[in-house]
N, CA, C and O atoms as CSV, one atom per row, in Angstrom:
chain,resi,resn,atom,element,x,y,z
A,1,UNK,N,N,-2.073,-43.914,0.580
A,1,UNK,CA,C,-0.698,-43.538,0.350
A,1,UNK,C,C,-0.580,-42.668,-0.897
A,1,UNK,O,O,0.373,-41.891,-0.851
A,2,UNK,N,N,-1.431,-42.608,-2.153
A,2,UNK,CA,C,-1.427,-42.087,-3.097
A,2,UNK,C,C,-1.615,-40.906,-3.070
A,2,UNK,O,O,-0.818,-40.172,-3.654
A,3,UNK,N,N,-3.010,-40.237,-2.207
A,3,UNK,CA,C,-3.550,-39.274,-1.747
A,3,UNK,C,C,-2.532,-38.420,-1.097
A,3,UNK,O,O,-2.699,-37.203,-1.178
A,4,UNK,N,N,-1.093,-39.059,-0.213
A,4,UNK,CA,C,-0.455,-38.436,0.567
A,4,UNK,C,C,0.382,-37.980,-0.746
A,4,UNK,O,O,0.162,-36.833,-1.135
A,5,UNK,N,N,1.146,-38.615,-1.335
A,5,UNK,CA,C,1.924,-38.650,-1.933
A,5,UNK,C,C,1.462,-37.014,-2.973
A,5,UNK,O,O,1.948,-35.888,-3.087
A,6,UNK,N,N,0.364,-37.701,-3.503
A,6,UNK,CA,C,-0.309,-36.208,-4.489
A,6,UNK,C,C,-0.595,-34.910,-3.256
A,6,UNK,O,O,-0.602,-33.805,-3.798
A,7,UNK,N,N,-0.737,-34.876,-2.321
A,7,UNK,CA,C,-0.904,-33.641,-1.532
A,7,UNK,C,C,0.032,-33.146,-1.492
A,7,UNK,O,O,0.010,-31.956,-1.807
A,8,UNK,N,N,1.533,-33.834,-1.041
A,8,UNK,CA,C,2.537,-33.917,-0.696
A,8,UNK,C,C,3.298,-33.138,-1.831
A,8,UNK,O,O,3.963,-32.129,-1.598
A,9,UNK,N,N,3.167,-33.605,-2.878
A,9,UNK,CA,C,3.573,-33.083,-4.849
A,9,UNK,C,C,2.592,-31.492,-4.663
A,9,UNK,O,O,3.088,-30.427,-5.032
A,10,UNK,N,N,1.607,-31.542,-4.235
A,10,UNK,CA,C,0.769,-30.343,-4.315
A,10,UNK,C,C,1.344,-28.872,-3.322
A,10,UNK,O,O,1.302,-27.712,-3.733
A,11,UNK,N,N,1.826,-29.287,-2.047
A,11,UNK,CA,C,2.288,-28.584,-1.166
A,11,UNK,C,C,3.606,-28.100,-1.559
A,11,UNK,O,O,4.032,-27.026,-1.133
A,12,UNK,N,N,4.374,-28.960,-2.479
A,12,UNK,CA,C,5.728,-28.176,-2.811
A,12,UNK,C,C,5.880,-27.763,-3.900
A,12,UNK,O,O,6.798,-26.983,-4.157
A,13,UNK,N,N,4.898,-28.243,-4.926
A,13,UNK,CA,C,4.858,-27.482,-6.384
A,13,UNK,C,C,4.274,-25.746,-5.691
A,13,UNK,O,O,4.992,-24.775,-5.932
A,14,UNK,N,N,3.454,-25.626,-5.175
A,14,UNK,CA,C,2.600,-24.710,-4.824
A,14,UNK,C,C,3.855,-23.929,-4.073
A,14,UNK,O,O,4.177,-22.881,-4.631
A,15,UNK,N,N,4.471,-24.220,-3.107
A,15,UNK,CA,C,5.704,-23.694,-2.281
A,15,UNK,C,C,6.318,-22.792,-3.500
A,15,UNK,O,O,6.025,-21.603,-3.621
A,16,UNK,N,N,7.255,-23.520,-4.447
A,16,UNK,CA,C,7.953,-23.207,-5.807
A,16,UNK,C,C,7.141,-21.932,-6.254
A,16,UNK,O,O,7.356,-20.720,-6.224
A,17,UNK,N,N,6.223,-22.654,-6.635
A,17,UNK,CA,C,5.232,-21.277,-7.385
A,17,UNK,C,C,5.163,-19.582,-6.401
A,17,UNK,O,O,5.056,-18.392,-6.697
A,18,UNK,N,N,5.258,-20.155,-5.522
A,18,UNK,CA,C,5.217,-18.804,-4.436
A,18,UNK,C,C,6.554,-18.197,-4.373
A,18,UNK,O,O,6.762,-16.985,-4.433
A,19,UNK,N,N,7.343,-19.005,-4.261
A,19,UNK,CA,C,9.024,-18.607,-4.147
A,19,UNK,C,C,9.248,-17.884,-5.023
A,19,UNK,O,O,10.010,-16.954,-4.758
A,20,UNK,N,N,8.746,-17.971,-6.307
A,20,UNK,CA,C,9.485,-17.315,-7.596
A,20,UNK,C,C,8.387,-15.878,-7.997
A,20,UNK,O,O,8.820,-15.169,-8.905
A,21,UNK,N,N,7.232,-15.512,-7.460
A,21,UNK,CA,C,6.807,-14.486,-7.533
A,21,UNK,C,C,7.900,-13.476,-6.990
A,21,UNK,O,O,8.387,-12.513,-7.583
A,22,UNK,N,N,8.218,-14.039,-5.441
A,22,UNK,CA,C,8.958,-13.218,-4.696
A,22,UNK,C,C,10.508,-12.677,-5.401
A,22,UNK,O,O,11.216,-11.756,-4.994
A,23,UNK,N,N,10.651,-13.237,-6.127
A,23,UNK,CA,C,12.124,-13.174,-6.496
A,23,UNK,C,C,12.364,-11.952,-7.884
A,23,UNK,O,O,13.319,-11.261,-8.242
A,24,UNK,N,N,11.076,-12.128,-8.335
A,24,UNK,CA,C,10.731,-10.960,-9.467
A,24,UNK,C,C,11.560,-9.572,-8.643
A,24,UNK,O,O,11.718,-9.576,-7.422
A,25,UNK,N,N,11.997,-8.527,-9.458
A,25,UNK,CA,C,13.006,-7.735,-9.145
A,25,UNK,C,C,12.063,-6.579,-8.302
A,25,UNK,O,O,12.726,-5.815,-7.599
A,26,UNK,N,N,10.879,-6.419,-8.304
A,26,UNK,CA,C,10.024,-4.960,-7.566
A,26,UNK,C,C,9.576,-5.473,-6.005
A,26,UNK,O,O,9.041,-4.836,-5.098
A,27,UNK,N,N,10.085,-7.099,-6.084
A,27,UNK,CA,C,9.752,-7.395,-4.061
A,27,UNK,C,C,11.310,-7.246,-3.600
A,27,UNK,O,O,11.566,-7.258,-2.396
A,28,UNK,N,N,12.197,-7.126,-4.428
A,28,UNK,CA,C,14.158,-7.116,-4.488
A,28,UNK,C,C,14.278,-5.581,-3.373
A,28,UNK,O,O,14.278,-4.593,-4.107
A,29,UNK,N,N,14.381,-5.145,-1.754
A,29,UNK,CA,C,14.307,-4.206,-1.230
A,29,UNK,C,C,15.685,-3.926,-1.140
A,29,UNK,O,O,15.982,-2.970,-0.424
A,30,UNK,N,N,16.657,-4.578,-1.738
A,30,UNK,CA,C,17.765,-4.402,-2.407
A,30,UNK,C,C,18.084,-3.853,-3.554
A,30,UNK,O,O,19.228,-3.483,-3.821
A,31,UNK,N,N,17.333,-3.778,-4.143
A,31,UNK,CA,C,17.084,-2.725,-5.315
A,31,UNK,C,C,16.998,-1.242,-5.226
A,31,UNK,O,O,16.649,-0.812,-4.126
A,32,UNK,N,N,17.244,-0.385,-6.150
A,32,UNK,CA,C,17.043,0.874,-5.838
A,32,UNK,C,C,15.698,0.700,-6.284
A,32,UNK,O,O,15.338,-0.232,-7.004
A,33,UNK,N,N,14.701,1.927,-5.697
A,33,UNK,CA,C,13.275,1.814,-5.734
A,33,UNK,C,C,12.995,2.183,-7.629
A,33,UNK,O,O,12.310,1.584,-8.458
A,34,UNK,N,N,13.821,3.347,-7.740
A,34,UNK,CA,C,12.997,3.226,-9.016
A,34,UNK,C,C,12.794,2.355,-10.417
A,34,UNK,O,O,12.094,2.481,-11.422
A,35,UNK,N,N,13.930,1.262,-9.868
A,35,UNK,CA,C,13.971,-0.049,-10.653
A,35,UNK,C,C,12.738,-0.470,-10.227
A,35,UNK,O,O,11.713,-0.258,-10.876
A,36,UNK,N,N,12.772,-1.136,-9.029
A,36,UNK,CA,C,11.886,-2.072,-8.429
A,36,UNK,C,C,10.344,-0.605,-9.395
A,36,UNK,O,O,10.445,-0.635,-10.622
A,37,UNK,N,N,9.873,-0.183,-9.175
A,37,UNK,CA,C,8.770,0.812,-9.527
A,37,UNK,C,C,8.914,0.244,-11.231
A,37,UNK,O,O,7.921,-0.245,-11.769
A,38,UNK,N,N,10.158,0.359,-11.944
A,38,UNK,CA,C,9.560,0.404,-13.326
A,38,UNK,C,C,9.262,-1.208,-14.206
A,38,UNK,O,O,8.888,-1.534,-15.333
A,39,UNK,N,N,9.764,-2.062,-12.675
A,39,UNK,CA,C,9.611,-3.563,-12.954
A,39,UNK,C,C,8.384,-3.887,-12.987
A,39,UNK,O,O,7.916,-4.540,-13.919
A,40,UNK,N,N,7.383,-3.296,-11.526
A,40,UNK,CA,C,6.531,-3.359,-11.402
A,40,UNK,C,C,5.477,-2.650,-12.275
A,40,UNK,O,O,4.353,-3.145,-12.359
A,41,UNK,N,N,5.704,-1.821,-12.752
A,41,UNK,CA,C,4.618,-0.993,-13.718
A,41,UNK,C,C,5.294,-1.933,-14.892
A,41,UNK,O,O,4.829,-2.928,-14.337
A,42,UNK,N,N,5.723,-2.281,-15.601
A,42,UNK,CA,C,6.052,-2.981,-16.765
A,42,UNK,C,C,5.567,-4.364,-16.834
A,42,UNK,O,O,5.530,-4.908,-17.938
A,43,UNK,N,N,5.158,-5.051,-15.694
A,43,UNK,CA,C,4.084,-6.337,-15.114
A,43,UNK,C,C,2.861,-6.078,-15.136
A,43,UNK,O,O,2.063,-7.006,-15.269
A,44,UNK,N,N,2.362,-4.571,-14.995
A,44,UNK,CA,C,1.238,-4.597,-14.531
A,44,UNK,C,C,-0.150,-4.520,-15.738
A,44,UNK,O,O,0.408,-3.840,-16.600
A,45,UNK,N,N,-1.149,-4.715,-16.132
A,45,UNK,CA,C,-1.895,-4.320,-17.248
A,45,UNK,C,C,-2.565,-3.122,-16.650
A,45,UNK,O,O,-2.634,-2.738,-15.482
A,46,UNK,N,N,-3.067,-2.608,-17.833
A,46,UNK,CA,C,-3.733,-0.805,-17.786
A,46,UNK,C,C,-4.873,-1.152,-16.453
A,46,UNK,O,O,-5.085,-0.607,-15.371
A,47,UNK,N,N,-5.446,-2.329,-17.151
A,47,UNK,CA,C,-6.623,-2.200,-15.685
A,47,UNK,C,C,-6.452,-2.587,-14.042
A,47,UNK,O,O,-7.125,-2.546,-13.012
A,48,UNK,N,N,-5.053,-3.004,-14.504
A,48,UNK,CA,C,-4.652,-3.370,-12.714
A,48,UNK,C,C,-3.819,-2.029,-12.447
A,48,UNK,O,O,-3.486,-1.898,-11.269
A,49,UNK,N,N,-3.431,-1.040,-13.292
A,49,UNK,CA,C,-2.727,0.249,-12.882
A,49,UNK,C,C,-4.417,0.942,-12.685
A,49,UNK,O,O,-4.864,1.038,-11.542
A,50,UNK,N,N,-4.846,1.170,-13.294
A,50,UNK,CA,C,-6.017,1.724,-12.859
A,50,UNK,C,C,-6.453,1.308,-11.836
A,50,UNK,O,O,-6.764,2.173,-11.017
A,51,UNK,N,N,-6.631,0.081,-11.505
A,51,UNK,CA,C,-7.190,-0.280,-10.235
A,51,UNK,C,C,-6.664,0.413,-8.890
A,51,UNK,O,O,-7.318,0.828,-7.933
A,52,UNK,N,N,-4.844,0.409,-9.181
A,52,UNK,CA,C,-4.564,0.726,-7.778
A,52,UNK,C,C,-4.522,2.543,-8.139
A,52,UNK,O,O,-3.583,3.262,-7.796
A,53,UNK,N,N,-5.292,2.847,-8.610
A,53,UNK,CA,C,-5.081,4.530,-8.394
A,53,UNK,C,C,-6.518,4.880,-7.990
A,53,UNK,O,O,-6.984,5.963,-8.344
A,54,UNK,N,N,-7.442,3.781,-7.069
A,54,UNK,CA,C,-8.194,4.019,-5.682
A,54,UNK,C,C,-7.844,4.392,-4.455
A,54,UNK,O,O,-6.708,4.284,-3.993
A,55,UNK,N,N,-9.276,5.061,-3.612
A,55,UNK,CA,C,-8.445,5.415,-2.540
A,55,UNK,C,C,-8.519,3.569,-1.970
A,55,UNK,O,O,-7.750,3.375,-1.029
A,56,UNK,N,N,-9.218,2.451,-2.367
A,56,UNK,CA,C,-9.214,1.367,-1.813
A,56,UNK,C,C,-9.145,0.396,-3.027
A,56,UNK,O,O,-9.946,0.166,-3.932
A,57,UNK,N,N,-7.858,-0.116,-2.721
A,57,UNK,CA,C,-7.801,-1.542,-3.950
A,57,UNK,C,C,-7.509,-2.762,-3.526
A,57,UNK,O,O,-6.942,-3.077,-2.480
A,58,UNK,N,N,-7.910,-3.431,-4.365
A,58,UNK,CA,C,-8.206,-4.902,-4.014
A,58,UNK,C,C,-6.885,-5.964,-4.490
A,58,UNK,O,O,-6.994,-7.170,-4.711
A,59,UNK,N,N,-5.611,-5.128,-4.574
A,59,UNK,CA,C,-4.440,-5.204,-4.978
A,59,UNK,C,C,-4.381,-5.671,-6.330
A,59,UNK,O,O,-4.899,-5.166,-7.326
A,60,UNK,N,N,-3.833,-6.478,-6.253
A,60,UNK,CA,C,-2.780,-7.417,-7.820
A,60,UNK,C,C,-2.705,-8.541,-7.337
A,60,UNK,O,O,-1.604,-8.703,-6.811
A,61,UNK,N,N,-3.510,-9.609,-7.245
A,61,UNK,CA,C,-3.313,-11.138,-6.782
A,61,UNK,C,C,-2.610,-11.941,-7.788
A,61,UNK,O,O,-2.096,-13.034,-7.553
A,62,UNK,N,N,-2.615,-11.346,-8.917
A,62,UNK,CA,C,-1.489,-12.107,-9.869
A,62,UNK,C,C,0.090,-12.402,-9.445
A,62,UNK,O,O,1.005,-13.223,-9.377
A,63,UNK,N,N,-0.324,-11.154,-9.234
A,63,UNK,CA,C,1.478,-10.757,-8.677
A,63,UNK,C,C,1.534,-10.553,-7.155
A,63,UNK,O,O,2.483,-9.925,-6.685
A,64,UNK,N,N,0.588,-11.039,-6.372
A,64,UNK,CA,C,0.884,-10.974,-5.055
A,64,UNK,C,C,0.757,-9.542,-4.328
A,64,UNK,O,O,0.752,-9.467,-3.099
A,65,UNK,N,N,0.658,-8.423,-5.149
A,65,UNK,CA,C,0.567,-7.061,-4.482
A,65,UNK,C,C,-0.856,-7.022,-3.852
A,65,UNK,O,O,-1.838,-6.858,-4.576
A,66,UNK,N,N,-1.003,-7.217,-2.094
A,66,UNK,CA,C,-2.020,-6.984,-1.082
A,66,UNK,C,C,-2.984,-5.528,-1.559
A,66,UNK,O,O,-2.951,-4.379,-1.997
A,67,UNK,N,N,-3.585,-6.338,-1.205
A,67,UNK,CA,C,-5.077,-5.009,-1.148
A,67,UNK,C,C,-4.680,-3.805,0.202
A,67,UNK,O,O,-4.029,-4.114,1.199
A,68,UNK,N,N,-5.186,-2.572,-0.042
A,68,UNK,CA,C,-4.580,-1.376,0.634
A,68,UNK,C,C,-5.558,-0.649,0.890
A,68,UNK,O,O,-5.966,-0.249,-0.200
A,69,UNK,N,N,-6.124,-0.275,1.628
A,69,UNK,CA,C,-7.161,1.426,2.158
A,69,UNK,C,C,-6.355,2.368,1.898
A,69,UNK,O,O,-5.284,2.240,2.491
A,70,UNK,N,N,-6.458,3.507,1.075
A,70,UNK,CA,C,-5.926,4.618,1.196
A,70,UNK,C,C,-6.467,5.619,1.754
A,70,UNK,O,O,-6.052,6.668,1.263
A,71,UNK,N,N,-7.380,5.790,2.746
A,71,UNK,CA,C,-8.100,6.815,3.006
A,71,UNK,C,C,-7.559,7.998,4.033
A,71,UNK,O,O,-8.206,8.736,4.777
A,72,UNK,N,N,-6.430,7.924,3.847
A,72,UNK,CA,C,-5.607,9.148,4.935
A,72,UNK,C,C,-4.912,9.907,3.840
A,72,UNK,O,O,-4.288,9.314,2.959
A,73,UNK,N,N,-5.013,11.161,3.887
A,73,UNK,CA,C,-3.782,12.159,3.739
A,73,UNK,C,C,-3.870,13.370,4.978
A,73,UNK,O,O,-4.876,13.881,5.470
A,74,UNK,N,N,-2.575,13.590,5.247
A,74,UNK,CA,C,-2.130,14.513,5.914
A,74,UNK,C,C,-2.564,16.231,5.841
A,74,UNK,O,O,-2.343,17.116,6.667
A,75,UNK,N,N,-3.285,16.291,4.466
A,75,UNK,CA,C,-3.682,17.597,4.645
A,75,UNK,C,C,-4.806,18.203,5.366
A,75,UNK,O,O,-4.830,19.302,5.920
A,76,UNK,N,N,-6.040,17.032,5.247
A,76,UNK,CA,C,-6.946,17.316,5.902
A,76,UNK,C,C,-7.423,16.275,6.991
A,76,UNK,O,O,-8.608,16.279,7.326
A,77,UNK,N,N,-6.636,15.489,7.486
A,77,UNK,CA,C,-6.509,15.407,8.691
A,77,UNK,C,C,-6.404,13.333,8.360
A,77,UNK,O,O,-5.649,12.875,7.503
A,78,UNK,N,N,-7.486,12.274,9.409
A,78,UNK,CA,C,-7.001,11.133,9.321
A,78,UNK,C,C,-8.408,10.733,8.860
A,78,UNK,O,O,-9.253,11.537,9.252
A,79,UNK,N,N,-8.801,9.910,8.276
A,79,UNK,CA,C,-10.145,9.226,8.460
A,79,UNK,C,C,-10.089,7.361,8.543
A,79,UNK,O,O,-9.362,6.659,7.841
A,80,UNK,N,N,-10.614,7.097,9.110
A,80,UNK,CA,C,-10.588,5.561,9.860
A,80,UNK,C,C,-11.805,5.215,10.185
A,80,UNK,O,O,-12.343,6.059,10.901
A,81,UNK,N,N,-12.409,4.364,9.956
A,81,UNK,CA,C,-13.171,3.738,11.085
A,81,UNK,C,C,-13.329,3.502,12.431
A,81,UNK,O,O,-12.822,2.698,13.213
A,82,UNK,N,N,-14.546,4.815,12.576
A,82,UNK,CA,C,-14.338,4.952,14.209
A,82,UNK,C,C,-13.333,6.124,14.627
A,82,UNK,O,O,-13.485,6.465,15.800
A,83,UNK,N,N,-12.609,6.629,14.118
A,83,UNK,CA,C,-11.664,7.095,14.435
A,83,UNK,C,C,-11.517,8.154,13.576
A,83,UNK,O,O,-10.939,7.697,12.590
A,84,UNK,N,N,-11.817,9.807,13.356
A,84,UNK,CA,C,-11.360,10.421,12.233
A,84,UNK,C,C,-10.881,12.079,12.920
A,84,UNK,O,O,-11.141,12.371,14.087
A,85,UNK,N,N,-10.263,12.900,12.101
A,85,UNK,CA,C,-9.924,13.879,12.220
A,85,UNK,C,C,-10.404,14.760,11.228
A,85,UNK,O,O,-10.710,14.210,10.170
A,86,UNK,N,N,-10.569,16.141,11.299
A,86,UNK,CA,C,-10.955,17.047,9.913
A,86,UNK,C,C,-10.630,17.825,10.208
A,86,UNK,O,O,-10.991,18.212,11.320
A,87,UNK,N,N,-9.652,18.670,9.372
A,87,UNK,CA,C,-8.530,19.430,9.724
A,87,UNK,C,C,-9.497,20.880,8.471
A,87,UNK,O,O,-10.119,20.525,7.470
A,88,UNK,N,N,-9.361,22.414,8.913
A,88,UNK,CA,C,-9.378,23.015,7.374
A,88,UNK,C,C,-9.047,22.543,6.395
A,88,UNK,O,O,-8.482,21.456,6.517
A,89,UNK,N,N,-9.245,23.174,4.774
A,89,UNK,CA,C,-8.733,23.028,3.190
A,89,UNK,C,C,-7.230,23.983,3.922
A,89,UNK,O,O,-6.995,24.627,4.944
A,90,UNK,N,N,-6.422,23.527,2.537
A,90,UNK,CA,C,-4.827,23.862,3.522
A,90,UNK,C,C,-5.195,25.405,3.060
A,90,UNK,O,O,-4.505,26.060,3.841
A,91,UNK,N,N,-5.742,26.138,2.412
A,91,UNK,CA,C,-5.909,27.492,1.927
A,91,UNK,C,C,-6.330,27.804,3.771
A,91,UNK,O,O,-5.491,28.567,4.250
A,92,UNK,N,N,-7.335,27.401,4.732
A,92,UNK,CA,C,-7.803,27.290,5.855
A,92,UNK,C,C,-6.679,27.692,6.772
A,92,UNK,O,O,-6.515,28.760,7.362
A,93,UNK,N,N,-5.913,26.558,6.762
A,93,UNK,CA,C,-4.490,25.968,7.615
A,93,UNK,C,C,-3.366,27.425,7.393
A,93,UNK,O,O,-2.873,28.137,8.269
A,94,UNK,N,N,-3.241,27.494,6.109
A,94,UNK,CA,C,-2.580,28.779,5.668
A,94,UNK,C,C,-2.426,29.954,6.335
A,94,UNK,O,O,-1.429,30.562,6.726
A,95,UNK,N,N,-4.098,30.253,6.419
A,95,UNK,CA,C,-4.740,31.529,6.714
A,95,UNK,C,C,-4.508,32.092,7.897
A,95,UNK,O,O,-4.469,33.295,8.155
A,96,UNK,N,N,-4.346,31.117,8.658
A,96,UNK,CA,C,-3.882,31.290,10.772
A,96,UNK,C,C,-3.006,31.868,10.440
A,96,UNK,O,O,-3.319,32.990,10.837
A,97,UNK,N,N,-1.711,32.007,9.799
A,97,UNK,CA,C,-0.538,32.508,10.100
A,97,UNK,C,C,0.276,32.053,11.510
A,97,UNK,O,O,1.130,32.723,12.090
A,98,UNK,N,N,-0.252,30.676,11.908
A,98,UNK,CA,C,0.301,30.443,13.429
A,98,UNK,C,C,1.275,29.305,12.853
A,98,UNK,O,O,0.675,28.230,12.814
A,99,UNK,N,N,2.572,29.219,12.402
A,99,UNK,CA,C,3.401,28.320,12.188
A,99,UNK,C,C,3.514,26.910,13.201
A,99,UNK,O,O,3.742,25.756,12.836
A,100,UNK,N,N,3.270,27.431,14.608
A,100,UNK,CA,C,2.951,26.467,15.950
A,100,UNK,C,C,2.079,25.865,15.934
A,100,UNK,O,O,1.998,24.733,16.412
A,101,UNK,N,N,1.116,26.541,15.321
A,101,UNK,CA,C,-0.288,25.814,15.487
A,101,UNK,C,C,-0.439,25.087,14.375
A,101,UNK,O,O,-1.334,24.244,14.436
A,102,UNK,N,N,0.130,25.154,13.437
A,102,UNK,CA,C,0.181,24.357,12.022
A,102,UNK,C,C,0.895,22.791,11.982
A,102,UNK,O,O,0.567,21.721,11.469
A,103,UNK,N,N,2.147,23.298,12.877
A,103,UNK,CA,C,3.118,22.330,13.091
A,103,UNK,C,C,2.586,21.683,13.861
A,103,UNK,O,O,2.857,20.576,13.397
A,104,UNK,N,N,1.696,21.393,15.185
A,104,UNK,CA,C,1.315,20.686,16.246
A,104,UNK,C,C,-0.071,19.912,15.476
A,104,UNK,O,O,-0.376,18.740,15.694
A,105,UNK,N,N,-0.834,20.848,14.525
A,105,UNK,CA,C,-1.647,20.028,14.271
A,105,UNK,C,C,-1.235,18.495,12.666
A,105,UNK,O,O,-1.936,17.535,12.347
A,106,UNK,N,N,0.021,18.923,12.132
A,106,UNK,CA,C,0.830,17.901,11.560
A,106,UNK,C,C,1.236,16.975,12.342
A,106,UNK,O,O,1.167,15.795,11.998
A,107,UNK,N,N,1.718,17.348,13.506
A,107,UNK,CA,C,1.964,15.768,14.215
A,107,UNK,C,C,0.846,15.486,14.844
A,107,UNK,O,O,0.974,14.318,15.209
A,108,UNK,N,N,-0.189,15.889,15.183
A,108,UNK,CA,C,-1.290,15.214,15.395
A,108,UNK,C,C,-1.677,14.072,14.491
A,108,UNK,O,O,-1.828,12.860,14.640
A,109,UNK,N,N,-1.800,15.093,13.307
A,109,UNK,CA,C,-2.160,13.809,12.088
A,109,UNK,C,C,-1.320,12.849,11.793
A,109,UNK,O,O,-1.831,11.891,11.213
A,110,UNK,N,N,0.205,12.773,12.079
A,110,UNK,CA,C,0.909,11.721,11.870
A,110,UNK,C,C,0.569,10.689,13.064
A,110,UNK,O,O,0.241,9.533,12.796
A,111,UNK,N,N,0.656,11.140,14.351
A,111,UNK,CA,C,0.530,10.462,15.497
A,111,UNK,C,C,-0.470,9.688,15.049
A,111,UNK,O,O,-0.142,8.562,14.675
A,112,UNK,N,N,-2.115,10.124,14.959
A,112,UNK,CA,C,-3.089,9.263,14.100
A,112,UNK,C,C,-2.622,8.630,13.003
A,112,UNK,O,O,-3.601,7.924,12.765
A,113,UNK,N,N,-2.042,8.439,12.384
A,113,UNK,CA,C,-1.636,7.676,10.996
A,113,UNK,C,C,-1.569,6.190,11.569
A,113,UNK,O,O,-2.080,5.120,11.237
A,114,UNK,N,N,-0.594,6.666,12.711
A,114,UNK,CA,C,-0.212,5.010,13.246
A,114,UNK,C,C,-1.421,3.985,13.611
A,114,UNK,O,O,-1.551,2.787,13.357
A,115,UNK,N,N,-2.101,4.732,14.173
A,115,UNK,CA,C,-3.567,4.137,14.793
A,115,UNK,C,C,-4.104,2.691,13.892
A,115,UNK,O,O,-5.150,2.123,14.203
């Protein structure tokens, strides 16, 4: 009965503790963003801002911010596992002068984003 009792104390202290990360003002999607942004950079230390300016970080477990792959941008196309695109340098993309052909290959790369 003791054992229950202390698990029991453990499961809702632990609950609490989770509740009140969330409530910090940069998870608030009620907020205008650039609050929520200067809440969050004002939490963060130099080496956890450094951290997330990878293309892959292992987030902020202090503060609950999930780990992220960044390995897509839109200029030169998608890269994924298994799955990639390689588009020209945009100087490349430029150079066609085909506005159609520029534009079709942008939603290509968005269409892949979703993937």
């Amino acid at each position: 009965m003791k054992k229950l009792i202390i698990f029991s104390l453990a499961v809702f202290l632990s609950g609490l503790l989770h509740a009140q990360t969330f409530d910090e003002p940069f998870w608030n999607q009620g907020l205008p963003v650039d609050v929520r942004v200067k809440d969050l950079l004002s939490r963060l230390t130099i080496d956890e801002k450094t951290g997330l300016l990878v293309e892959t970080s292992s987030g902020v477990p202090r503060l609950e911010v999930p780990k992220y792959f960044m390995g897509n941008e839109a200029l030169h196309g998608v890269v994924r596992p298994g799955k990639f695109t390689v588009f020209p340098q945009a100087i490349g993309l430029a150079a066609m002068w085909n506005p159609d052909l520029l534009y079709r290959t942008q939603v290509m790369i968005g269409k892949l984003k979703k993937l």
